[in-house]
C-alpha positions as a printed NumPy array, in Angstrom:
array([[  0.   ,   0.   ,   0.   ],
       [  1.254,   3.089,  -0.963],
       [  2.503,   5.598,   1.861],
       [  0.23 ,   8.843,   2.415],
       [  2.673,  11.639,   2.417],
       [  2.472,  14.683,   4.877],
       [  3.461,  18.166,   4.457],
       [  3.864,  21.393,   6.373],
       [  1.226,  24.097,   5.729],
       [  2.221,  26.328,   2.998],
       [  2.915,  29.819,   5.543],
       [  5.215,  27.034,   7.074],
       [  6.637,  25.68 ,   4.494],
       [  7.978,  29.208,   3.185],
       [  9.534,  29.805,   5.182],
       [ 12.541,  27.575,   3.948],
       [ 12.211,  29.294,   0.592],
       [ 14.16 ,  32.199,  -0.457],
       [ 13.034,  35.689,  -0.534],
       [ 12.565,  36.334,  -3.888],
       [ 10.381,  32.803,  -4.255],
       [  8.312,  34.181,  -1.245],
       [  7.904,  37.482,  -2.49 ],
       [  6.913,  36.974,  -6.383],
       [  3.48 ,  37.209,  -7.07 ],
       [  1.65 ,  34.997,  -9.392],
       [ -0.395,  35.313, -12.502],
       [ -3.615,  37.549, -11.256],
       [ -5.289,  36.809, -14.449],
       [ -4.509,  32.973, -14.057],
       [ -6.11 ,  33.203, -10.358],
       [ -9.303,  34.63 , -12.511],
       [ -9.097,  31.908, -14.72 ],
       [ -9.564,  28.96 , -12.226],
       [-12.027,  30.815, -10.875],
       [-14.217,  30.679, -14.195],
       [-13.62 ,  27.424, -14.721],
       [-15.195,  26.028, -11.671],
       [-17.964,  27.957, -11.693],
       [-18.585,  26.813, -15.189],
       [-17.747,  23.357, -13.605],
       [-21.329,  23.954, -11.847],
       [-23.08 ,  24.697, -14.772],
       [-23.373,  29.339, -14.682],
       [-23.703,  30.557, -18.041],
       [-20.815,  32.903, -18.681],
       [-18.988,  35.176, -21.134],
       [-15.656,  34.445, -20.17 ],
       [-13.597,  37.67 , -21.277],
       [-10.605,  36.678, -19.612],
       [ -7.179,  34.921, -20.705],
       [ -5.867,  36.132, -23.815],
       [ -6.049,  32.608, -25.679],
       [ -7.525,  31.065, -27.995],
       [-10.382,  28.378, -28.192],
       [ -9.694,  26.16 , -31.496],
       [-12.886,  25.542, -32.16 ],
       [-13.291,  29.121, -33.185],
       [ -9.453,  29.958, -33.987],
       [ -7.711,  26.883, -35.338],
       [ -3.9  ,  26.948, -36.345],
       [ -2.858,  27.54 , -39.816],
       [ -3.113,  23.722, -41.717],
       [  0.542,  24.826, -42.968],
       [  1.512,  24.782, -39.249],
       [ -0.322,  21.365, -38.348],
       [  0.665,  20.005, -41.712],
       [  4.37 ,  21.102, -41.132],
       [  4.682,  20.334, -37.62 ],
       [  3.256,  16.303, -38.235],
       [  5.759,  16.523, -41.592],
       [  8.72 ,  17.699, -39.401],
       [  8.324,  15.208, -36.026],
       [  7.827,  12.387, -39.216],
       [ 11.475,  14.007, -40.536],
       [ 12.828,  13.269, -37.522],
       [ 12.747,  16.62 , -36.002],
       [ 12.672,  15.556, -32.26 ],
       [ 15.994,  16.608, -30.957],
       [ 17.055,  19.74 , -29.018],
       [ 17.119,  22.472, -31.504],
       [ 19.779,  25.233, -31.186],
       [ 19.528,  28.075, -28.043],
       [ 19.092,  30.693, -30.664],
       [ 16.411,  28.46 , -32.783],
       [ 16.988,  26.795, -35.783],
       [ 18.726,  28.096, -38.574],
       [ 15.911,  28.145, -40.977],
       [ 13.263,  29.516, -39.11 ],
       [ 16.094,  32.536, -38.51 ],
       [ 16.766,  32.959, -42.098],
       [ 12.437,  32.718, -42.441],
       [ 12.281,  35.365, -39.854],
       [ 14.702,  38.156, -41.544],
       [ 12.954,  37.463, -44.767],
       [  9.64 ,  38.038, -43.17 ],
       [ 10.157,  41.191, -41.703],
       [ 12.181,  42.248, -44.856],
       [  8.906,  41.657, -46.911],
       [  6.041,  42.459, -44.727],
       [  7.91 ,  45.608, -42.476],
       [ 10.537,  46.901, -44.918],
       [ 13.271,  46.317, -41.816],
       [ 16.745,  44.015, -43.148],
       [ 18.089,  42.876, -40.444],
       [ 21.421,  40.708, -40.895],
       [ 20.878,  37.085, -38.909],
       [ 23.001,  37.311, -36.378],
       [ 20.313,  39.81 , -35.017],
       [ 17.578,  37.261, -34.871],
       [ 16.666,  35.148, -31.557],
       [ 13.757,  32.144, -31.228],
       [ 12.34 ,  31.316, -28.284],
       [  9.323,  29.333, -26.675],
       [  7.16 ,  32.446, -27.228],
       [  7.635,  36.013, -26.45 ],
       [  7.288,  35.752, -22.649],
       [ 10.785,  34.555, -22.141],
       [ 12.275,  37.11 , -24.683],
       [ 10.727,  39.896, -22.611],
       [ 12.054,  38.428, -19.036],
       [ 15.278,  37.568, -20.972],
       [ 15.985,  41.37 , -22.109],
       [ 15.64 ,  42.4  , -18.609],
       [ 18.011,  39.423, -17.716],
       [ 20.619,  40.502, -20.325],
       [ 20.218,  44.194, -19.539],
       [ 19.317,  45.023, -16.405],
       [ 21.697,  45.215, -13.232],
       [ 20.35 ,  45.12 ,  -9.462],
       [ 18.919,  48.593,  -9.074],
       [ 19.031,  49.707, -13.298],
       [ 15.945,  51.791, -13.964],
       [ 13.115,  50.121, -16.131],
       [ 10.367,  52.773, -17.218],
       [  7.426,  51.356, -18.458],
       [  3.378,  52.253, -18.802],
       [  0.745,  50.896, -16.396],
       [ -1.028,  49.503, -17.413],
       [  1.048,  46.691, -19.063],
       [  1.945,  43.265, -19.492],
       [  4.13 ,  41.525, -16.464],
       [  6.809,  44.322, -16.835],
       [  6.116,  45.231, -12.745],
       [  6.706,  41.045, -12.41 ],
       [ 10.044,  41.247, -14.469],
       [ 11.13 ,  44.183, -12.835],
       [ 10.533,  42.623,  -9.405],
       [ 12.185,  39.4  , -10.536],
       [ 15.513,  41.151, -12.387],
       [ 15.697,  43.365,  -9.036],
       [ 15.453,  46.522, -11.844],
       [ 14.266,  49.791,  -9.852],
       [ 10.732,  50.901, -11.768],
       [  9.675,  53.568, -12.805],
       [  6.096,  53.758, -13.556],
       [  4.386,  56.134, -15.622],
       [  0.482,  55.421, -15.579],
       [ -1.398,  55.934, -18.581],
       [ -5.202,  56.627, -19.506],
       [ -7.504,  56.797, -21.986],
       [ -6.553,  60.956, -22.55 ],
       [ -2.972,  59.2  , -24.186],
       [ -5.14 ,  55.858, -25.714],
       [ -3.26 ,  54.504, -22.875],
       [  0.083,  55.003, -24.173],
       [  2.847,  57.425, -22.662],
       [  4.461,  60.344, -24.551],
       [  7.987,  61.32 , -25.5  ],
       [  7.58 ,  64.17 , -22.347],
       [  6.733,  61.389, -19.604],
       [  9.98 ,  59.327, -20.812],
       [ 12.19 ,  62.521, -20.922],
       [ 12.51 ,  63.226, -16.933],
       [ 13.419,  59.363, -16.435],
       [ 15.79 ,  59.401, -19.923],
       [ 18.944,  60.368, -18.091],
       [ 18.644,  57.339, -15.758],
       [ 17.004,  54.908, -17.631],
       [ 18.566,  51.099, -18.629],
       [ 15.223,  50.095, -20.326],
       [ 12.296,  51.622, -21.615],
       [  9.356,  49.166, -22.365],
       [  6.177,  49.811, -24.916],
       [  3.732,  47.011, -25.984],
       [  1.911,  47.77 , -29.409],
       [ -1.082,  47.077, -29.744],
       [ -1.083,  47.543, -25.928],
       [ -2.214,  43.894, -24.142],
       [ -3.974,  45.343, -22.158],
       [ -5.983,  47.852, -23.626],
       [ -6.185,  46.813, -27.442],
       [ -4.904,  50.248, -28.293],
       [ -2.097,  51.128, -30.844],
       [  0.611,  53.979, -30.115],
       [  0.482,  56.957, -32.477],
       [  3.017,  56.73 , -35.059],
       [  4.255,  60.783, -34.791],
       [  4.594,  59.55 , -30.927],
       [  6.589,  56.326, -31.13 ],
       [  9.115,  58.36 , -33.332],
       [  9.184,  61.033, -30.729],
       [ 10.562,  58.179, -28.384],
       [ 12.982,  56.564, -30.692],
       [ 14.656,  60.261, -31.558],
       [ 14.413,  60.742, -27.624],
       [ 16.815,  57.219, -27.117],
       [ 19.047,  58.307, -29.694],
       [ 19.892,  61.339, -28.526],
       [ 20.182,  60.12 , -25.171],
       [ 22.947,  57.441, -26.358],
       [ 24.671,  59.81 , -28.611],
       [ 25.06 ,  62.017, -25.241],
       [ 25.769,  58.693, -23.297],
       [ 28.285,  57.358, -25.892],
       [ 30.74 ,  61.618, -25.961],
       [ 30.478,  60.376, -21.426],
       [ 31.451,  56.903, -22.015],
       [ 28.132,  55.369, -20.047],
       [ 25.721,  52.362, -20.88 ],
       [ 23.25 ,  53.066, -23.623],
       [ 19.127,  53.006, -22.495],
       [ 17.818,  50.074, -24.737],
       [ 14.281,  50.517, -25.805],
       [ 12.183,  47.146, -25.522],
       [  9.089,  47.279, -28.361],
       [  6.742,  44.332, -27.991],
       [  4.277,  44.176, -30.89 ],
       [  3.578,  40.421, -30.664],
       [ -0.138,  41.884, -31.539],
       [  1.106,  43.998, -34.68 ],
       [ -0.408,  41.567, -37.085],
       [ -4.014,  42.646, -35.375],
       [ -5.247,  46.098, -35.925],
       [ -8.592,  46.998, -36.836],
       [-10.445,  50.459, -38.262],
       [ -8.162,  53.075, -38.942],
       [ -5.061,  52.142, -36.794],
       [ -1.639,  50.967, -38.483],
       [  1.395,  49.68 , -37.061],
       [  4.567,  50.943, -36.858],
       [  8.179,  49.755, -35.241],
       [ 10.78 ,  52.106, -34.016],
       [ 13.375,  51.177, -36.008],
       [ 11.633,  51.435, -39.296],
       [ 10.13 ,  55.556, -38.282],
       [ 14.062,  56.347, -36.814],
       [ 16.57 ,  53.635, -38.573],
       [ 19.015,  55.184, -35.773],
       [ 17.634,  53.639, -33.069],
       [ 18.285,  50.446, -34.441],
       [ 21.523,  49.423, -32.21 ],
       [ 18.954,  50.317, -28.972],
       [ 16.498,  48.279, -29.865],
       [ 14.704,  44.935, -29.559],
       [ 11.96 ,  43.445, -31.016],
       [  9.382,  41.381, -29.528],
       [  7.166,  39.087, -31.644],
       [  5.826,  35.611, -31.565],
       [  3.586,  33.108, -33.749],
       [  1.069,  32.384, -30.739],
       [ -1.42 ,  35.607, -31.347],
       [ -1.536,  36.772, -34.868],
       [ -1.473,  33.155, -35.898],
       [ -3.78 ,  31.507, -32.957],
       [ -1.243,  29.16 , -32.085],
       [ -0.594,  30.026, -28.405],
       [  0.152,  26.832, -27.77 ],
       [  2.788,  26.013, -30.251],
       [  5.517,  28.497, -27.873],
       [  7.131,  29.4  , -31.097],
       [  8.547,  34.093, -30.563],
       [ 11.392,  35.373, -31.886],
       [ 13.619,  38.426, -31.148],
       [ 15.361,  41.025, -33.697],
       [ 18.147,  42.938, -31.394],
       [ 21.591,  43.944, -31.697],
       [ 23.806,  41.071, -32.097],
       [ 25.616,  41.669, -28.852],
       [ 22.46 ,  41.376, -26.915],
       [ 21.036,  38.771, -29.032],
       [ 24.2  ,  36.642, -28.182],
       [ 24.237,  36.789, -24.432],
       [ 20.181,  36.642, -24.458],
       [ 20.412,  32.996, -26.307],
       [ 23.388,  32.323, -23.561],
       [ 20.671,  33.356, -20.345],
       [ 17.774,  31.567, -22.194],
       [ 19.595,  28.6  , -23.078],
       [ 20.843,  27.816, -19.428],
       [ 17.113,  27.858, -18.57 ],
       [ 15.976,  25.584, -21.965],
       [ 13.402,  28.533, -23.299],
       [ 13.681,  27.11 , -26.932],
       [ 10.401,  26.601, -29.228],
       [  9.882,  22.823, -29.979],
       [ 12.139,  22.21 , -32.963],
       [  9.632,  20.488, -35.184],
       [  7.263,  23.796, -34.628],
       [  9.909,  25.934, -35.469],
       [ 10.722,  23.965, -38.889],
       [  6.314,  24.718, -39.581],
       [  7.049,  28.034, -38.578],
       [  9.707,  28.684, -40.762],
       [  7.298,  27.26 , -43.972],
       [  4.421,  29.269, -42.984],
       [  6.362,  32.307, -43.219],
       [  7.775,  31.924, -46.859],
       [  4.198,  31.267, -47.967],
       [  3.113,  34.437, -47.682],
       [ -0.273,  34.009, -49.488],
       [ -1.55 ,  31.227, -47.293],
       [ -0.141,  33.438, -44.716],
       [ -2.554,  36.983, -45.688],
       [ -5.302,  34.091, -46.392],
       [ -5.274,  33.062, -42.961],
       [ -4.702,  36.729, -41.782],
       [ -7.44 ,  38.058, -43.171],
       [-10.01 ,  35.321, -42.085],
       [ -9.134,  35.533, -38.631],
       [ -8.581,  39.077, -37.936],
       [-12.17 ,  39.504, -39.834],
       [-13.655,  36.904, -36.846],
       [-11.549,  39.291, -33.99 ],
       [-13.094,  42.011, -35.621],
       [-16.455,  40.75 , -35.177],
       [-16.523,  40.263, -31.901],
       [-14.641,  43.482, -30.796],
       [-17.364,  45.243, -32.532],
       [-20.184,  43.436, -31.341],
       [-18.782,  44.232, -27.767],
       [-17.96 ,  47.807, -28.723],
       [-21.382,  48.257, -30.347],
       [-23.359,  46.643, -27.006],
       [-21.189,  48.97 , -24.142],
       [-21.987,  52.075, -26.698],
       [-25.686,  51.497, -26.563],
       [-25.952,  51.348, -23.06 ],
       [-23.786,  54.418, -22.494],
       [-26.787,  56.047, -24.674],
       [-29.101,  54.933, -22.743],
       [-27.765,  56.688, -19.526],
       [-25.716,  53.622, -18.451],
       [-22.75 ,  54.459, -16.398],
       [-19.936,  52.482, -19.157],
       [-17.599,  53.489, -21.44 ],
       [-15.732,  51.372, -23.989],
       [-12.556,  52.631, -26.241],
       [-13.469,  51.616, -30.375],
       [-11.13 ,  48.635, -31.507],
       [ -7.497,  49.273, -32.708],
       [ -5.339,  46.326, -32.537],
       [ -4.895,  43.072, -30.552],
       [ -8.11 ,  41.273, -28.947],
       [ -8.587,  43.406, -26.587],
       [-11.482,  45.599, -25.73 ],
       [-11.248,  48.159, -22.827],
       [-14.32 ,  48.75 , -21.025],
       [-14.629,  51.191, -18.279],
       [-17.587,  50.335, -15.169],
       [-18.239,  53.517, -13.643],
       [-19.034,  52.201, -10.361],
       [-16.49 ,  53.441,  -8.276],
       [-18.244,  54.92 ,  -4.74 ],
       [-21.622,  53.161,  -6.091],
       [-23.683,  50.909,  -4.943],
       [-24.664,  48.371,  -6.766],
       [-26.782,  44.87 ,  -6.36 ],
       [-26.995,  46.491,  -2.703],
       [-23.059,  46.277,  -2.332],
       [-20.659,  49.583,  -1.973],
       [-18.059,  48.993,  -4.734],
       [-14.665,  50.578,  -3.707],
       [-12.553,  48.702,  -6.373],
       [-12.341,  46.96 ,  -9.53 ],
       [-12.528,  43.772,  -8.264],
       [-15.772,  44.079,  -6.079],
       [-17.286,  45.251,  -9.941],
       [-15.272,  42.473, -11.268],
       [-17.335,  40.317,  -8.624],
       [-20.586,  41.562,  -9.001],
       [-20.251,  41.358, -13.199],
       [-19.741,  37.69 , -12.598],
       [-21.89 ,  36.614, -10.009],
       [-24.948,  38.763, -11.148],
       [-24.005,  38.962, -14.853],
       [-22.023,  36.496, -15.927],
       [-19.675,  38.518, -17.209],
       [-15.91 ,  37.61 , -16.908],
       [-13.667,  40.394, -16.982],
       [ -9.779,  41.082, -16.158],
       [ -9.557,  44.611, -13.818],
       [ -6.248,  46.763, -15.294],
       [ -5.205,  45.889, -11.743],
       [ -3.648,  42.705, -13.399],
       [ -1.267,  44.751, -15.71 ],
       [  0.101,  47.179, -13.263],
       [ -2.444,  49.605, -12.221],
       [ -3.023,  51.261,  -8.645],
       [ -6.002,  53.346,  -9.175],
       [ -9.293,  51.927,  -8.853],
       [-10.754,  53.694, -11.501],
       [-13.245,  51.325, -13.446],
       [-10.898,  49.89 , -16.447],
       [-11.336,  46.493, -17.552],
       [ -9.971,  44.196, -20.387],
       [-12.347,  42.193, -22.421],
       [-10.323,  39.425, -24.22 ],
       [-12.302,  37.66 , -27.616],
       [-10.178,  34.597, -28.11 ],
       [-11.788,  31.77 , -26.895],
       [-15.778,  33.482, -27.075],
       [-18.474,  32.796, -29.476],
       [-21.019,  35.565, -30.61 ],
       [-23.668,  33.572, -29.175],
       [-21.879,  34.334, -25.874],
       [-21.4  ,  38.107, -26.352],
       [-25.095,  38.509, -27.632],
       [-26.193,  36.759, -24.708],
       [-24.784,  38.433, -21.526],
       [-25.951,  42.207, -22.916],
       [-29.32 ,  41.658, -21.378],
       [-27.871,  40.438, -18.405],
       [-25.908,  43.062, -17.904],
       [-28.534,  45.914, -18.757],
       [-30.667,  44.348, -16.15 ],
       [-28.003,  44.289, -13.608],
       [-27.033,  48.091, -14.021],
       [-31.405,  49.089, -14.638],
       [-31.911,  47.385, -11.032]])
């Protein structure tokens, strides 16, 4: 018979752990997550406007993916693949963003990776020191984790809808002088919005001159981290734009985040990439490959044949980004007819990503007979009496309780979205 096992209790037991272990914070939107699913486990009806995934039976893969990924486990493609990914997913990659973003970038710049997650912790690995400045938006994605985990000092500079949620050449410039990283996301996970194009260009000239100054004084350059892992999903009027390709000099300061897992719907597949200065890139694949953050091989060998088909490729695009569309809209449309009607909500039009932010003005109401003091008692109150599951903007970074919410579309039919707007209305008419 086997032996039952006993353990301390968990405020016991970390005691023996170290004080980073005990003071990191986990996923707030994963803590959501399980929360949805076992209420769904008990049978609640709900819009679940949570995790940024994808549900296949809405989003499948690309076949050229599936297709490639059975041909290349069938070639034999089971081994480790290099730290830096394979060699002709890298060559793929510079062709790729030669064709589709006009930027030539010469391979040794060019880093894979299981996704973009660990190229993000990575660059604050490779370039931070204990107590280097990181400057970043809030709300954003994990960069107060990262800091907290590299031991950077942050700098926050919160955001609202005023800036579409993104911050300005004049809220870097007072931080410039200290700075070891600067961090933007476009389009921004959370908010779905895309950074003005004038702006981002602002910010690159603003890093150059700062290194030009830094290089006369002999100091470190400030590297400017651009994540557009969404840039592949922008909707209406709004067009993307990279640093690099608006101010070429910024180029040696920069790196470039990307991935396969949200433009393609393969968030599973842990297939990102990196373009960076070959010194970084170097030391990067060094830090990543101590900790094994490589893409499966036989994923990156599909990757690398989806990307030189670029028909298929805009085929897929299109078809997809049309069904994210859909139900951006569709949420957009509902939250703008019951701000007509009086409603106290407020919802920013689609731009990019699959994101929707939606805005509750609750804050010091009461509502459903409860006094709502922060996001998460109206994140509470949209589920239980609603069914309405929604990420707060607490999860990216923010302090203030002021109402903001992300609405996620990946893994949500229409029948879902058409469904909870009467719910809702009658929660906020009662």
């Amino acid at each position: 018979m086997a032996k039952t096992l006993e353990f301390p209790p968990l405020e016991v037991g970390d005691a023996g752990l170290s004080a980073l272990a005990r003071g990191v914070v986990g996923s707030e939107i994963l803590k959501i997550a399980a929360e949805i699913r076992a209420l769904k486990a008990k049978g609640a009806s709900i819009c679940n406007l949570t995790v940024g995934d994808f549900d296949p039976a809405y989003f499948p893969v690309p076949n050229e993916l599936t297709e490639g990924t059975r041909a290349a486990l069938a070639e034999g493609h089971t081994n480790y693949p290099p730290s830096d990914g394979v060699l002709v997913l890298r060559e793929a990659l510079v062709r790729f963003y030669e064709r589709e973003l006009g930027l030539r970038y010469p391979i040794e710049s060019v880093i894979v990776a299981g996704g973009a997650r660990p190229l993000l912790y990575g660059a604050y690995r490779t370039l931070i020191d204990p107590g280097d400045v990181a400057v970043y938006p809030v709300p954003s994605w994990n960069n107060n984790h990262y800091a907290y985990l590299s031991g950077a000092k942050a700098v926050e500079l919160p955001v609202s809808a005023a800036s579409n949620f993104f911050p300005t050449a004049d809220d870097f410039r007072p931080h410039i002088g200290s700075a070891r990283l600067l961090l933007i996301n476009s389009p921004l996970n959370p908010t779905g919005t895309v950074i003005d194009p004038g702006e981002l260009a602002r910010i690159a000239t603003l890093v150059v001159e700062e290194n030009q100054r830094r290089s006369a004084a002999g100091s470190r350059p400030v590297y400017l981290v651009y994540d557009q892992v969404y840039w592949m999903l922008t909707h209406g009027g709004a067009r993307h734009a990279t640093p690099v390709g608006l101010v070429p000099e910024v180029a040696p300061y920069t790196l470039l985040l990307d991935a396969l897992s949200k433009s393609f719907c393969a968030t599973g597949m842990r297939v990102g990439w990196g373009f960076m200065p070959p010194a970084v890139r170097r030391r990067m694949a060094d830090i990543l490959g101590h900790v094994g953050a490589w893409a499966p091989k036989a994923e990156q060998v599909a990757t690398a044949m989806l990307l030189d088909a670029p028909d298929a490729m805009r085929e897929f695009l299109s078809a997809s980004q049309a069904k994210v569309k859909e139900r951006l809209d569709a949420l957009h449309a509902g939250f703008s007819a019951m701000k007509s009607s009086g409603l106290p909500v407020d919802a920013i039009a689609p731009q990019g990503a699959i994101y929707l932010s939606a805005k509750f003005d609750w804050i010091g109401k009461t509502i459903k007979g409860r006094s709502i003091k922060t996001n998460d008692e109206i994140r509470r109150v949209l589920l239980e009496e609603a069914g309405l599951a929604v990420v707060p903007f607490q999860a990216f970074g923010l302090r203030e309780e002021n109402g903001w919410f992300r609405l996620s579309v990946g893994a949500v039919s229409m029948d879902d979205i058409h469904a909870v707007f009467p719910r809702l209305r009658a929660l906020m008419m009662s």
